[in-house]
C-alpha positions in Angstrom: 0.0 0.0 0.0 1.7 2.9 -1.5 1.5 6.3 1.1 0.6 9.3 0.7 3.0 11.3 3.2 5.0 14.0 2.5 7.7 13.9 0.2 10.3 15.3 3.0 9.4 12.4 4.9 9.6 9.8 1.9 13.0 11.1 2.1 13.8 11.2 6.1 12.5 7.1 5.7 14.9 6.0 3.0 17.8 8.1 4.5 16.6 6.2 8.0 16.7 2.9 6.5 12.6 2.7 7.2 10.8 1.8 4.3 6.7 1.4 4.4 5.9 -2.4 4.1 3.1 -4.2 2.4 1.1 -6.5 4.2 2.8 -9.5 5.4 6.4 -8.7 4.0 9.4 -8.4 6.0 12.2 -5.4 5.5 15.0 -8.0 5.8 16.9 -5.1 7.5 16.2 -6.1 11.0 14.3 -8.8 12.9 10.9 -8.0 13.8 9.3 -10.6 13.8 6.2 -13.1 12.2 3.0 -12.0 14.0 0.4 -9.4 13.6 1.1 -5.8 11.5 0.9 -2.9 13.4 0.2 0.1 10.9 1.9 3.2 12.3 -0.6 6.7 11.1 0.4 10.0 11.6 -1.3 12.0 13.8 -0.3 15.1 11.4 -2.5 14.2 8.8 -3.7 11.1 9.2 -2.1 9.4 6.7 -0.2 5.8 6.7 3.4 6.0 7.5 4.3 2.4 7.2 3.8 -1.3 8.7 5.9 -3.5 11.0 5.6 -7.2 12.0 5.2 -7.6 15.7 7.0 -10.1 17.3 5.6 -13.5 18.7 6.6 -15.7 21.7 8.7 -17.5 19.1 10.4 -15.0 17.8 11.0 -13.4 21.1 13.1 -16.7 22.3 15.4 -15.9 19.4 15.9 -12.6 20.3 17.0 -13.5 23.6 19.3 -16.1 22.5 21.0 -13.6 20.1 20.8 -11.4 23.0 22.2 -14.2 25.3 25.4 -14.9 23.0 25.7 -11.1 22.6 26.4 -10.4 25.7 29.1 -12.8 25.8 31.4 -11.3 23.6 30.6 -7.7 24.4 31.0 -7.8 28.2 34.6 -8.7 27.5 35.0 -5.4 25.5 37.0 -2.9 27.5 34.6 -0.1 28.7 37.0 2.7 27.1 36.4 0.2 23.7 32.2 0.3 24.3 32.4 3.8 24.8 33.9 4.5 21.0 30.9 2.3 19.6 28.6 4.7 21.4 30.8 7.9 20.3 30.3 6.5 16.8 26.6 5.9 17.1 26.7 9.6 18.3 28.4 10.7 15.3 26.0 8.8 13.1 23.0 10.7 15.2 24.8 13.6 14.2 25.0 12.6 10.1 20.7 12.0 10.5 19.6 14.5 13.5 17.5 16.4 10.7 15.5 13.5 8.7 15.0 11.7 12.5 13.8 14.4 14.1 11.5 14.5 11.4 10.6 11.1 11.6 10.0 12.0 15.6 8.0 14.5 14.9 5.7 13.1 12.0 4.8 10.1 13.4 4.4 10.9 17.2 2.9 14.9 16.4 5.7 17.3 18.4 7.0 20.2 16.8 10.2 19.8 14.5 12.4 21.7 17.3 11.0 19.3 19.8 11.5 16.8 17.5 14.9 17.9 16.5 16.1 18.4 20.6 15.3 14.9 21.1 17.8 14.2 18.6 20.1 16.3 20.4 19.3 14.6 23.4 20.7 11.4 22.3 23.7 13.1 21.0 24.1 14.2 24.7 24.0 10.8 26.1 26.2 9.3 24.0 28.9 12.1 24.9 28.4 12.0 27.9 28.1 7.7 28.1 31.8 8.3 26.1 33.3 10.0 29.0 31.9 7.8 31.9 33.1 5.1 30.1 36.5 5.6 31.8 34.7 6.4 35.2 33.2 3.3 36.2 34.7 3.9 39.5 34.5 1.7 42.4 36.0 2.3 46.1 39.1 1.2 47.8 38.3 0.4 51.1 40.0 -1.0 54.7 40.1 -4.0 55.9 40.2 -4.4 59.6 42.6 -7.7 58.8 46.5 -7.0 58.3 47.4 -8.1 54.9 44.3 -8.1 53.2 42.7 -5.2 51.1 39.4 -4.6 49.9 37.7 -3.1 47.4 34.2 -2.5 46.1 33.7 -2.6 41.7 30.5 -3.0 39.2 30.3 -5.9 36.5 27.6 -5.3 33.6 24.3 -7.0 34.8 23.1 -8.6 31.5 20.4 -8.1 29.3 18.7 -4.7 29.8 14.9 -4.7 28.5 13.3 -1.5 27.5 9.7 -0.3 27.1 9.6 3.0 25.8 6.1 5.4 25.4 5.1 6.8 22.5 6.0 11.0 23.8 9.8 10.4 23.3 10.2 7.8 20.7 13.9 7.9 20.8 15.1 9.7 23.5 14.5 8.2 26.6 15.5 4.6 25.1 18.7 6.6 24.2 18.9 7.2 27.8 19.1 3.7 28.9 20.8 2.3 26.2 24.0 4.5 25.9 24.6 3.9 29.6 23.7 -0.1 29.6 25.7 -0.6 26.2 29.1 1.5 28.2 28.1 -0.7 31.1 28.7 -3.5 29.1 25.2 -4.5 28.9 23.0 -5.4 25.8 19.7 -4.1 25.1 15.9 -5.7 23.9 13.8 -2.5 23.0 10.2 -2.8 22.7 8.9 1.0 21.5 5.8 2.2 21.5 3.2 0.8 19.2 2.2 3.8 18.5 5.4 5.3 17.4 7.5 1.9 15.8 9.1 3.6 13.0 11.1 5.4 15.2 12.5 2.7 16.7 13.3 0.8 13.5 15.3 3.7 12.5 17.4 4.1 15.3 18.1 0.6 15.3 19.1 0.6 11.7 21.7 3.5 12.8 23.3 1.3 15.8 23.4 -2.1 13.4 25.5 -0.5 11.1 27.9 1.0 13.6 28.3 -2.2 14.8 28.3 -4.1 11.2 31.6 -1.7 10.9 33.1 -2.8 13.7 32.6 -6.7 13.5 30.8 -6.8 16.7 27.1 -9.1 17.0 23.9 -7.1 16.3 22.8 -8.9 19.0 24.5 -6.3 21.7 21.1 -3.7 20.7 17.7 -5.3 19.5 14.1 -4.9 19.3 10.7 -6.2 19.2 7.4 -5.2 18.5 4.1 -5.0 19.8 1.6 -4.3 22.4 1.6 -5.2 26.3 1.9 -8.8 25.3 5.2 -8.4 24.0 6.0 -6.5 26.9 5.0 -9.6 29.5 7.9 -11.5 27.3 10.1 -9.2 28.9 8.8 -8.7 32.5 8.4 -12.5 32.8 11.6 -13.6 31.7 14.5 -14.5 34.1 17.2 -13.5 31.4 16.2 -10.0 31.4 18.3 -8.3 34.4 16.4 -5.3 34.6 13.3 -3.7 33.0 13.4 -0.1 32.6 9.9 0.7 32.0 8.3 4.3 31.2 4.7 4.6 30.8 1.7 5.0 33.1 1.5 4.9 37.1 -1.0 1.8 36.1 1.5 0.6 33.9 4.3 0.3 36.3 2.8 -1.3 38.9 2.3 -4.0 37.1 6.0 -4.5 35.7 6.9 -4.0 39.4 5.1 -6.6 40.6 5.9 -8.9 37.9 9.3 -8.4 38.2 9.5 -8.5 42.1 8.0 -12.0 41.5 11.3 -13.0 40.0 13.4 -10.8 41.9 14.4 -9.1 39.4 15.4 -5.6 39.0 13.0 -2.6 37.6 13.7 0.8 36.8 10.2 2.8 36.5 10.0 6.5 35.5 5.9 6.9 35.1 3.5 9.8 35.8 3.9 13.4 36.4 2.0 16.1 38.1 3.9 18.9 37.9 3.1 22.2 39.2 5.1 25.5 40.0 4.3 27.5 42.5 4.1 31.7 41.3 5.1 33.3 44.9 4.5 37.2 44.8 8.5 37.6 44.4 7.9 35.7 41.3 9.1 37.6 37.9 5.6 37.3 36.0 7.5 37.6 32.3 9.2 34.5 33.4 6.2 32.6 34.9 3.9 33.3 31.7 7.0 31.7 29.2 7.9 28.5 31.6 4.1 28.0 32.3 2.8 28.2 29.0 5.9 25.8 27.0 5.3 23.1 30.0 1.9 23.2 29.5 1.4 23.2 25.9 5.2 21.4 24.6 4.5 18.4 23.2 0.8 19.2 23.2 0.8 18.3 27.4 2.3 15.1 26.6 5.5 15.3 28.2 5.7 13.3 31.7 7.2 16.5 32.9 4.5 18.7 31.5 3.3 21.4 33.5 -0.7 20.7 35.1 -0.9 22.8 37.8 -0.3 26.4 38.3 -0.2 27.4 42.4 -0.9 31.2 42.5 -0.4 33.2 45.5 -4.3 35.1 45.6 -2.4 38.4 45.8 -1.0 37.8 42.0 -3.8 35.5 41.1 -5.5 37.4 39.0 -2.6 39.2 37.5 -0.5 35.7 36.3 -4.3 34.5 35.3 -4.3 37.4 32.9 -0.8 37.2 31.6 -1.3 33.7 30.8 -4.5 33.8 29.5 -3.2 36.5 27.4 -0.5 34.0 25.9 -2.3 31.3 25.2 -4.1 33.7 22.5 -0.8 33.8 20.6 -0.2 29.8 20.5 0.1 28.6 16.6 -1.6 25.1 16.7 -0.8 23.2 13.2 1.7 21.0 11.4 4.3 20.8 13.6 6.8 20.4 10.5 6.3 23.7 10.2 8.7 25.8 12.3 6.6 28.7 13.1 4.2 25.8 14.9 3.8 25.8 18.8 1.7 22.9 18.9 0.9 20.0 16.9 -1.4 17.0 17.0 -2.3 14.6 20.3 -1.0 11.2 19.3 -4.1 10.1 18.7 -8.5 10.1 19.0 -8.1 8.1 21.8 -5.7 10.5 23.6 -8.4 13.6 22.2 -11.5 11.3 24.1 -8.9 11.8 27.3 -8.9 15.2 26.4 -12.4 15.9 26.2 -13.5 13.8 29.4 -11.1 15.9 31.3 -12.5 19.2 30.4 -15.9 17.6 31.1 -14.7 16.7 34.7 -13.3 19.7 35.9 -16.5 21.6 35.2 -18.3 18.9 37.0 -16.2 19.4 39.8 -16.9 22.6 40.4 -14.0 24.2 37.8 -14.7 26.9 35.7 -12.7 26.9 32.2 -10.8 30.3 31.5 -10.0 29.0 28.3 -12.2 26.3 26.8 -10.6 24.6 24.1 -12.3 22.5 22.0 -11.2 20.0 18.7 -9.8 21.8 15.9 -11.3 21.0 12.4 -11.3 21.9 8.9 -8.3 22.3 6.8 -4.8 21.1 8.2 -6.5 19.3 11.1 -8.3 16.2 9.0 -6.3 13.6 11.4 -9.1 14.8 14.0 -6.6 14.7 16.5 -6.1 18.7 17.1 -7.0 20.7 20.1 -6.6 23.7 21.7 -4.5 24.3 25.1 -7.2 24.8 28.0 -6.9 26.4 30.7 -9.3 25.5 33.8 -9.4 27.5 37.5 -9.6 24.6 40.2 -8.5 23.2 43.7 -6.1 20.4 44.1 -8.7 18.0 45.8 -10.4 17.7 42.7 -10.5 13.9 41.6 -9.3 15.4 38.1 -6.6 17.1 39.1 -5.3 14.6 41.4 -4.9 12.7 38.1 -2.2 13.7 35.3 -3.8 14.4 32.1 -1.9 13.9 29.2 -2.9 17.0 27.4 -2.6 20.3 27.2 -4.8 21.2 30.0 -4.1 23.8 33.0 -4.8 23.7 36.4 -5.2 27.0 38.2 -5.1 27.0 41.9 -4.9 29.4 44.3 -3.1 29.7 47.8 -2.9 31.5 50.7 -0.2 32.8 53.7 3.3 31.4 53.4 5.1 29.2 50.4 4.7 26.5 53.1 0.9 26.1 52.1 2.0 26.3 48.7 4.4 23.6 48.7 1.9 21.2 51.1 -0.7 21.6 48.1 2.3 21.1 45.5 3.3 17.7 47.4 -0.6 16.6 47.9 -0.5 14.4 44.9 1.1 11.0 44.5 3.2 11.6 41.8 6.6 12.9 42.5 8.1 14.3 39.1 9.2 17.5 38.4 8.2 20.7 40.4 9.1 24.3 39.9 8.7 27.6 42.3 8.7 31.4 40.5 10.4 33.5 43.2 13.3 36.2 43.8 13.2 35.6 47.1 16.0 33.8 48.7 14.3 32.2 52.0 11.5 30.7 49.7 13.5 28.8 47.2 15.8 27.9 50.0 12.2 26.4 51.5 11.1 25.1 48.4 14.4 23.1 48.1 15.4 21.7 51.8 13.8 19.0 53.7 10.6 20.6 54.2 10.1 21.2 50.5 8.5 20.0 47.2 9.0 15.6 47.5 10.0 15.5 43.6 12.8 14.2 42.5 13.4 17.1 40.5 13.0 20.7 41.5 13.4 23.8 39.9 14.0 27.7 40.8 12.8 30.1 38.1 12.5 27.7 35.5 10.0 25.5 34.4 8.8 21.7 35.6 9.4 20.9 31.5 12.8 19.2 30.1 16.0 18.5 31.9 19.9 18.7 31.1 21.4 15.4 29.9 24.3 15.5 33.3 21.5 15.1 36.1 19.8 12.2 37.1 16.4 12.0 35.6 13.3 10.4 38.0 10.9 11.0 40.4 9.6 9.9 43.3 6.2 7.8 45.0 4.3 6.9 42.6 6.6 8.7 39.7 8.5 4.9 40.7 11.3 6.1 42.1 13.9 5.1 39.3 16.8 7.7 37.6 18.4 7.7 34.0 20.8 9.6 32.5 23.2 11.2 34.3 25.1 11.6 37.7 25.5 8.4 38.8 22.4 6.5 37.4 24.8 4.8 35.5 25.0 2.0 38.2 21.5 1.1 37.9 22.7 -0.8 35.2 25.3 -2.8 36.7 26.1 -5.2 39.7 28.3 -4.3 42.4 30.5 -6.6 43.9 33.0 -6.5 46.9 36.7 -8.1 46.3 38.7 -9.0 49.9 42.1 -10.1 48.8 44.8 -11.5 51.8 48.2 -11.1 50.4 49.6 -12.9 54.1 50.4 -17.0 54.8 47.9 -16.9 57.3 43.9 -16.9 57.1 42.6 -15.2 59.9 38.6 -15.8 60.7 36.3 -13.1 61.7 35.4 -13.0 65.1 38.5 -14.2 66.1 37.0 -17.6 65.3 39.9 -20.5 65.5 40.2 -23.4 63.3 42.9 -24.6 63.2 44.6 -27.7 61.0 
């Protein structure tokens, strides 16, 4: 079935490797298996991007085995060694940033620049992955023995599986994969089914790095499909660790299923975000970090921005300024580069949409700005709206939920930042949290003991994006897990303590004798 897209992303695909597949063929690029098609549409425009073959139980066992035998050879790499395969699969990100970022952003719905940065993003990792692969430190520690020394170092855990959502196709596997491959790990990627392109084309880029360099393809594979495909991985013994993003609902199953085996999980799942606008807060910079967390990405970010907590004596002021932004907001193709906002991924996520609009009003909320479904020309996919913006309180059943749209919650406080920060932390996710303030004792406040539970906190800046060197994860029910930098690198690996007695004699703890 020949498509109808674009011709700049006929061109992105075959520079990608991707090409759209009839029904029932194969690529013969990559393994992805003999069950079911998934047909990946654009949320753009609503048109067929291409087909992939999902991958059954069967084919799953193979990709472990590879996997398995993989593993073997690339553990015994030198870490300096893994960390010039991932400088070259940078390099290759480099060569392709543009026609993948347009991939990312044609087939999930972001803007090109959004699309583009998550590009970027993987070019971080990768540079940064580079350098700590000659930092795998351990400790050297004292033994309370004469003669013997000890010393603490990590050993790459295995197979690392992946489960990626659909809002950052690339990046966020790029995130567990540069570190796991440096680590000495290999890696079974199962993307989003509603995004799989994406992931066929970054795998495409990481096979032929390692094609040049004689290594297995086995050390970075995928598979395809829905939830099913993900129990392969949960259930399985051979998979070390499951990094999993997705829903709160989501993660607590992979958390139990791999607690069942003992296994180990890595979960980064819901956000609630807010920032708190104190009335030391600079309102210019409160309206621009408001509005791009809550409309980037069209509210799909985990790290979007849903609540707004407003001190009442600049309530109404910051409710004017931002209501007076969201007028400006472009809403269209987001492959055009004057675009804000594109597409929701999907109907299903403009149903979520709707019903929340509908509940805050049933609450008791009162929309500011309605929004509503965009048709006519440009927005045929049907899966267009406009930001809303709705005046709450954080008890609201609604609001205690994230909704992954472009939907804002205005609430109001009262008295000190410490009632703003006890309405901040009444939710149970634990992402990303922000306070607006030029006063020193309240961002102090905001960021001791006493302050916002996320595991990510911001002064003056937005709840929205993070830099590449800090650890990326949240708290409660956020799952508790970090990627990226600092030292989530040892997530992926197992530590082990070495005690070495250089003497003729074995002493025995305790003073224990046993003598022979």
């Amino acid at each position: 079935m020949e498509t109808t897209i674009d011709k700049t992303i006929h061109k992105s695909l075959d520079l990608l490797g991707v090409k759209p597949l009839n029904e029932g063929t194969s690529t013969g690029t990559d393994f992805f298996g003999n069950g079911e098609i998934i047909e990946s549409f654009s949320p753009v425009d609503g048109n067929l991007i291409g087909k992939v073959t999902t991958t059954t139980k069967e084919d799953f066992e193979k990709v472990i085995t590879t996997a398995q035998k993989a593993f073997k050879t690339w553990r015994l790499v030198p870490a300096p060694q893994r960390g010039e395969i991932v400088r070259q699969f940078g390099l290759k990100l480099r060569e392709l940033k543009q026609p993948l970022g347009e991939l990312v952003s044609y087939e999930m719905g972001k803007s090109l620049q959004e699309g583009l940065g998550e590009v970027q993003e993987m070019i971080d990792i990768c540079d940064f992955a580079v350098g700590l692969s000659r930092q795998l430190q351990g400790s050297t520690l004292h033994s309370e023995r004469p003669g013997h020394r000890m010393y603490d170092q990590y050993h790459p855990l295995g197979i690392v599986g992946i489960i990626s959502a659909f809002n950052f196709p690339v990046a966020v596997w790029s995130w567990n994969t540069a570190l796991a491959w440096i680590a000495g790990d290999v890696c079974v990627w199962k993307a989003s089914e509603k995004a799989p392109l994406c992931s066929i084309a970054c795998q495409n880029i990481i096979t032929e790095v390692l094609k040049d360099n004689n290594l297995p393809e086995g050390i970075s594979n995928i598979v395809n499909g829905n939830y099913k495909v993900g129990e392969y991985m949960t259930t399985d013994r051979r998979v070390a660790l499951i990094s999993a993003t997705g829903s709160i609902r989501m993660g607590k199953i992979v958390a139990k299923t791999v607690a069942e085996r003992l296994g180990r999980s890595l979960l980064e799942l819901g956000g609630n975000n807010a920032i708190i606008v104190t009335p030391d807060a600079d309102i210019k910079m409160t309206v621009i970090g408001a509005v791009f967390g809550a409309v980037g990405t069209a509210g799909q970010r985990c790290t979007s921005t849903r609540r707004l907590i407003i001190h009442e004596s600049i309530y109404d002021k910051v409710k004017t300024a931002i209501v007076d932004a969201y007028k400006q907001i472009k809403i269209g193709n987001p492959l055009d580069e004057n675009i804000h906002m594109g597409p929701l991924i999907d109907k299903d996520a403009v149903k979520l949409y709707q019903n929340a609009l509908n509940k805050v009003v049933e609450e008791g909320g009162n929309l500011v700005v309605e929004g509503g479904i965009l048709e006519g020309e440009g927005f045929e996919s049907g899966c267009y709206v406009k930001p809303a913006i709705a005046e709450a309180k954080n008890s609201f059943e609604i609001v205690q939920n994230e909704t992954f749209a472009p939907v804002l919650y205005l609430l109001k406080y009262t008295g000190e930042v410490d009632n703003a920060i006890e309405i901040q932390n009444g939710v149970v996710q634990g992402l990303s949290s922000a306070i607006m303030t030029n006063n020193l004792r309240e961002a102090e406040k905001f960021l001791s003991q006493a302050g916002s539970d996320c595991g990510i906190a911001n002064v003056n800046i937005g709840t929205s994006g993070a830099e590449i060197g800090g650890a990326f994860g949240g708290e409660k029910e956020t799952g508790g897990g970090r990627e990226s930098g600092s030292d989530a690198w040892k997530a992926y690996m197992r530590r082990q303590t070495n005690t070495i007695n250089y003497t003729t004699e074995l002493p025995l703890a305790q003073g224990i004798k046993f003598d022979l």
